[in-house]
DSSP file (Angstrom, degrees, kcal/mol; ACC not computed):
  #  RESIDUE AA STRUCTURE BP1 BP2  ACC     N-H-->O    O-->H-N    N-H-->O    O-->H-N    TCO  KAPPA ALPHA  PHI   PSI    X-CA   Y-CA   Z-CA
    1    1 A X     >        0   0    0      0, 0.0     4,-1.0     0, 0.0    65,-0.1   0.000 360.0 360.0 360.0 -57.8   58.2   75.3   -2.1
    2    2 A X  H  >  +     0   0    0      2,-0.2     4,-0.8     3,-0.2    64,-0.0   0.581 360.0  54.0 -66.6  -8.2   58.5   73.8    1.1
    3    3 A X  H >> S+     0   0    0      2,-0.2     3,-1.5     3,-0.1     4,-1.2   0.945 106.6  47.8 -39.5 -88.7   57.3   77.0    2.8
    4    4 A X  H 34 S+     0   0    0      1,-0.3     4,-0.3     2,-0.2    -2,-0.2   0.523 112.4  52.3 -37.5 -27.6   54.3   77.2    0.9
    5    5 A X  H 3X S+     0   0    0     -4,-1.0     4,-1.6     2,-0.2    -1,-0.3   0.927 117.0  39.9 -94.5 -53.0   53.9   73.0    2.0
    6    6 A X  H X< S+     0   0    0     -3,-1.5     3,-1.0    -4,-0.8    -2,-0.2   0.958 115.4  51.8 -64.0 -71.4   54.5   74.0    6.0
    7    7 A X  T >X S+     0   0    0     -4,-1.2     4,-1.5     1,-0.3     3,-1.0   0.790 109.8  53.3 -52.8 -45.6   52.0   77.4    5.4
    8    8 A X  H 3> S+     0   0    0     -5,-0.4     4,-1.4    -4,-0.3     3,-0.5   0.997 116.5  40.4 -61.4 -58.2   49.0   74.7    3.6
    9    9 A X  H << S+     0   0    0     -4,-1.6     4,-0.4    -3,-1.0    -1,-0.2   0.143 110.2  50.1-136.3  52.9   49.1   72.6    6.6
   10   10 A X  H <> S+     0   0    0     -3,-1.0     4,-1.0     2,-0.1    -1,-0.3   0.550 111.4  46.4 -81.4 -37.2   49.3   74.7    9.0
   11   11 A X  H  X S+     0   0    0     -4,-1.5     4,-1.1    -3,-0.5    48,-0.3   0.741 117.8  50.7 -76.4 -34.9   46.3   76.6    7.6
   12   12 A X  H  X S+     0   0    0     -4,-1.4     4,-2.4    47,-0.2     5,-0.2   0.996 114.9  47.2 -70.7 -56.1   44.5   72.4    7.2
   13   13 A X  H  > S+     0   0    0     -4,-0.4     4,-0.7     2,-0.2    -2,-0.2   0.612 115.2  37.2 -58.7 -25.7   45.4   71.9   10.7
   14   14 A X  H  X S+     0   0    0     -4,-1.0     4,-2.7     2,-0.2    -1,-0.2   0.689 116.4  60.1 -92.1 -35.7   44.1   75.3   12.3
   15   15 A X  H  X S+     0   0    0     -4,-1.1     4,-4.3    -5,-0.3    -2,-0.2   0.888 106.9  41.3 -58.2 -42.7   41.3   74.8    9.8
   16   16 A X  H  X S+     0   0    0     -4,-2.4     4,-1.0     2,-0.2     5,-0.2   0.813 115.9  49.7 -75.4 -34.2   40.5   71.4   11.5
   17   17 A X  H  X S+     0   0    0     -4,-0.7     4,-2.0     2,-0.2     5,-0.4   0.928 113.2  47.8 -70.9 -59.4   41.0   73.1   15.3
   18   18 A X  H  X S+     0   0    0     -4,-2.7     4,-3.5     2,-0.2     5,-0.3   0.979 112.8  49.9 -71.2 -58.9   38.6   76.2   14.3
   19   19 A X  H >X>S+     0   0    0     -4,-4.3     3,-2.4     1,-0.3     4,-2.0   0.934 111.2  46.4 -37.4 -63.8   36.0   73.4   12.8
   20   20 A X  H 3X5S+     0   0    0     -4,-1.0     4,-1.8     1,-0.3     5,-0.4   0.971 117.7  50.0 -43.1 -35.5   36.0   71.1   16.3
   21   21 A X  H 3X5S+     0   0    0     -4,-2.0     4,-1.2     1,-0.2    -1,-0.3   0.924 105.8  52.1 -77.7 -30.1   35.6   74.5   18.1
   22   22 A X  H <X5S+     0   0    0     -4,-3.5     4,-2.0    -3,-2.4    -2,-0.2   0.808 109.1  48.4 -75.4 -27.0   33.0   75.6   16.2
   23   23 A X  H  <5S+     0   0    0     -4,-2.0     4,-0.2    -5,-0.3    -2,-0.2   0.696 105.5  56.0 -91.0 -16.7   31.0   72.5   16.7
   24   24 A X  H >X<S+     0   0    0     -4,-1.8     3,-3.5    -5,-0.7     4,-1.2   0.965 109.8  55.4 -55.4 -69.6   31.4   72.5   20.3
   25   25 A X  H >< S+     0   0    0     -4,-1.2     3,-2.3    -5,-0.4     6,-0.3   0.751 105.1  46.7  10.7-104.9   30.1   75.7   19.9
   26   26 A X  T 3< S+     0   0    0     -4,-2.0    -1,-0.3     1,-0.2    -2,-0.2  -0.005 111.5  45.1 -21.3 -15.5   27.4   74.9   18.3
   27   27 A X  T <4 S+     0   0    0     -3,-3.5    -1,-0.2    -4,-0.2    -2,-0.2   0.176  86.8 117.6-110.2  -5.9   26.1   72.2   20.3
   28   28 A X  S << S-     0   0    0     -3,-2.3     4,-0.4    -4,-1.2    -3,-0.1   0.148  78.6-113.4 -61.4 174.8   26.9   74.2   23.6
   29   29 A X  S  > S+     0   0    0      2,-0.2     4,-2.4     3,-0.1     5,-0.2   0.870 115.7  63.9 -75.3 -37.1   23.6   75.1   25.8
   30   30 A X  H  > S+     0   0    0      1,-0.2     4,-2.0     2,-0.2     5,-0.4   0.885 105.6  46.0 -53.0 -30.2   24.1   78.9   25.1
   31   31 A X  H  > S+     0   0    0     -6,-0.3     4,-1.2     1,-0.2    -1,-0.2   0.828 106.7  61.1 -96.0  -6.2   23.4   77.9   21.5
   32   32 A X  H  4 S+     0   0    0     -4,-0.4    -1,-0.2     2,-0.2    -2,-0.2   0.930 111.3  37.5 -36.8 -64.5   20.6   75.9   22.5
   33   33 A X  H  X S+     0   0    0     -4,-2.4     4,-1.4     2,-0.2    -2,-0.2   0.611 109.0  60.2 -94.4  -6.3   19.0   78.6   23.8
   34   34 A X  H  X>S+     0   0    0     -4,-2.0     4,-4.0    -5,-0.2     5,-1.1   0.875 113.6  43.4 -61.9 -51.9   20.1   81.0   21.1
   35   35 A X  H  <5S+     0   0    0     -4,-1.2    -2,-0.2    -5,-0.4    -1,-0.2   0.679 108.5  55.2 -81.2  -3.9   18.3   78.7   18.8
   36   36 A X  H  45S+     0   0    0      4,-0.2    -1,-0.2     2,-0.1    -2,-0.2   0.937 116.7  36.2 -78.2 -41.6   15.5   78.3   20.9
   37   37 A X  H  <5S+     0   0    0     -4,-1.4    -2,-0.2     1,-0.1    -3,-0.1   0.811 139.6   6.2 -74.9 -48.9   14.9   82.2   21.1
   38   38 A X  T  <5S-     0   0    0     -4,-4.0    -3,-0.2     2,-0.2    -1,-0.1   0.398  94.1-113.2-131.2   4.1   15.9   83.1   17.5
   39   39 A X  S   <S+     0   0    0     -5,-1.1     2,-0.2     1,-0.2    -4,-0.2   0.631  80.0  83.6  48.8  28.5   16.5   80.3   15.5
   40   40 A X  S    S-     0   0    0     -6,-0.6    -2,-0.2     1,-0.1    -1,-0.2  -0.987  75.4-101.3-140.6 154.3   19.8   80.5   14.8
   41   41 A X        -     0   0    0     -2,-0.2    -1,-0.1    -7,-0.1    -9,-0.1   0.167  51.2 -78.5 -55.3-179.4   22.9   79.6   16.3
   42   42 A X     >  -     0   0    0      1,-0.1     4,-1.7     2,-0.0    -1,-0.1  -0.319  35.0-114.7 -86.7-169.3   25.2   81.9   18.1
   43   43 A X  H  > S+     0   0    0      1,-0.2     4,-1.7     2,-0.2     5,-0.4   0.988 117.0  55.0 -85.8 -68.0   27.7   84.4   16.2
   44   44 A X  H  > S+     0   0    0      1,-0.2     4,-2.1     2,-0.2     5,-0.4   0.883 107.9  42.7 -10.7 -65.7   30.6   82.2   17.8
   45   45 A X  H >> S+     0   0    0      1,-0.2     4,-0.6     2,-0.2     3,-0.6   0.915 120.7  46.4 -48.0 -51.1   29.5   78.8   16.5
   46   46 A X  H 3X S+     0   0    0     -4,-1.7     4,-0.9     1,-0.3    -1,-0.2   0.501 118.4  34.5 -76.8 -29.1   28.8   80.4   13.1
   47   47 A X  H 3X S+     0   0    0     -4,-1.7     4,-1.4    -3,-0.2    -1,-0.3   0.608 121.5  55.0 -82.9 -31.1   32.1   82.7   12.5
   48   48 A X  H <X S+     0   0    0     -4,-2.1     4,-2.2    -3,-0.6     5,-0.3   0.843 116.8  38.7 -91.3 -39.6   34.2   79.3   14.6
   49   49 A X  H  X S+     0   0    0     -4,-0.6     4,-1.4    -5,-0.4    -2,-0.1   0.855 117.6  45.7 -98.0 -47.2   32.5   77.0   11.8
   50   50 A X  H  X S+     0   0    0     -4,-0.9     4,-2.1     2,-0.2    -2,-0.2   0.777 120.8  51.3 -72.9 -29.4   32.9   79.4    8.5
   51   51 A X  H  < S+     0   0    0     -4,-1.4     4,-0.5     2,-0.2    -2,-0.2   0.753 105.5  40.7  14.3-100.0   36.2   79.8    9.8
   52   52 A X  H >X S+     0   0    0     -4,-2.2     3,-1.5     2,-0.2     4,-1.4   0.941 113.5  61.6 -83.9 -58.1   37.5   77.0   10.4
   53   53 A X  H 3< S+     0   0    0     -4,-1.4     5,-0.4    -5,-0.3    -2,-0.2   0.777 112.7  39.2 -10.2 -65.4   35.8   75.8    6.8
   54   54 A X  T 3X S+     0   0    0     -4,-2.1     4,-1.3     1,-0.2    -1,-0.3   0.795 106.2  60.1 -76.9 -14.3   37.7   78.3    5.0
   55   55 A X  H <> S+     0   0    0     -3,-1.5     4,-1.3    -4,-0.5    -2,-0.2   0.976 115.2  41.6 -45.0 -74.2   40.9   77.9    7.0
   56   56 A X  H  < S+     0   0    0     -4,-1.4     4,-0.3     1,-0.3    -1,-0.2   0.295 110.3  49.7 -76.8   2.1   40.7   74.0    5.6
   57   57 A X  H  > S+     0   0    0     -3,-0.3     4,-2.0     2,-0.2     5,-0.4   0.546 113.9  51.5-122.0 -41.6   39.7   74.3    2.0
   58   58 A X  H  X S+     0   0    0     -4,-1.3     4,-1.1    -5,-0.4    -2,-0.3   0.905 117.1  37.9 -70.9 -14.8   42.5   76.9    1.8
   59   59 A X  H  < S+     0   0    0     -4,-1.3     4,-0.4   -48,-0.3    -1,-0.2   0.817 117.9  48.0 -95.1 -15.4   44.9   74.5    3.3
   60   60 A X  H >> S+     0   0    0     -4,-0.3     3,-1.6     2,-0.2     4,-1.4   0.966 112.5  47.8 -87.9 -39.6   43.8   72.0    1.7
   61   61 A X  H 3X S+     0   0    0     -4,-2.0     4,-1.6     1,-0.3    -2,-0.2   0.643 106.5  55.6 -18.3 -54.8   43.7   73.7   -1.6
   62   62 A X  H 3< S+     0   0    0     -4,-1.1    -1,-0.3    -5,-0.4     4,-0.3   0.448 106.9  53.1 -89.0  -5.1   47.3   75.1   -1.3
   63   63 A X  H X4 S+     0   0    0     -3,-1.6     3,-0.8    -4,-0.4     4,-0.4   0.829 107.0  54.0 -76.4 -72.9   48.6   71.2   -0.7
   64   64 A X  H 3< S+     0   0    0     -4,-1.4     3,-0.4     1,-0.3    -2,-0.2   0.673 115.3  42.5 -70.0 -33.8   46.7   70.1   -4.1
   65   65 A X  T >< S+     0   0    0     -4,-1.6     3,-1.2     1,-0.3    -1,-0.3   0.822 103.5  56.3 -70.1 -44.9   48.5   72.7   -5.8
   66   66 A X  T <  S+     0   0    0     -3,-0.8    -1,-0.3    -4,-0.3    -2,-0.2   0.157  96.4  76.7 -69.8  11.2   51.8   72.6   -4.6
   67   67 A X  T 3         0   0    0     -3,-0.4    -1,-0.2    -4,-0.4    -2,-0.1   0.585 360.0 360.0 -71.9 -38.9   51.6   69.2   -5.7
   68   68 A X    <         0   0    0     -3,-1.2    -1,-0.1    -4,-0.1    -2,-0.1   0.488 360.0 360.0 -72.6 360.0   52.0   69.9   -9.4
């Protein structure tokens, strides 16, 4: 049980690190000019952002559970 409680938020916390990297990312000047050129961000932001997203719904997810 208390495994499973460390393992959630670590997984929230790493989640929360990928997002903030992913929006750096995402705001950088290479992805400026990515989105100028093609109109999407770069692979980075986008894999850094989906990431960290699922990283954080799973940790957060695996807290709400172990709860019960």
């Amino acid at each position: 049980m208390i495994m499973n409680r460390i393992a959630s938020i670590a997984l929230l916390v790493l989640g929360v690190v990928l997002l903030a990297m992913g929006w750096d990312a995402y705001r950088s000047v290479s992805s400026d000019v990515s989105r100028l050129f093609t109109g999407a961000p770069t692979n980075r932001a986008v894999w850094l952002l989906v990431g960290g997203g699922l990283a954080a719904v799973a940790g957060l997810g695996g807290l709400t559970r172990g709860s019960k």
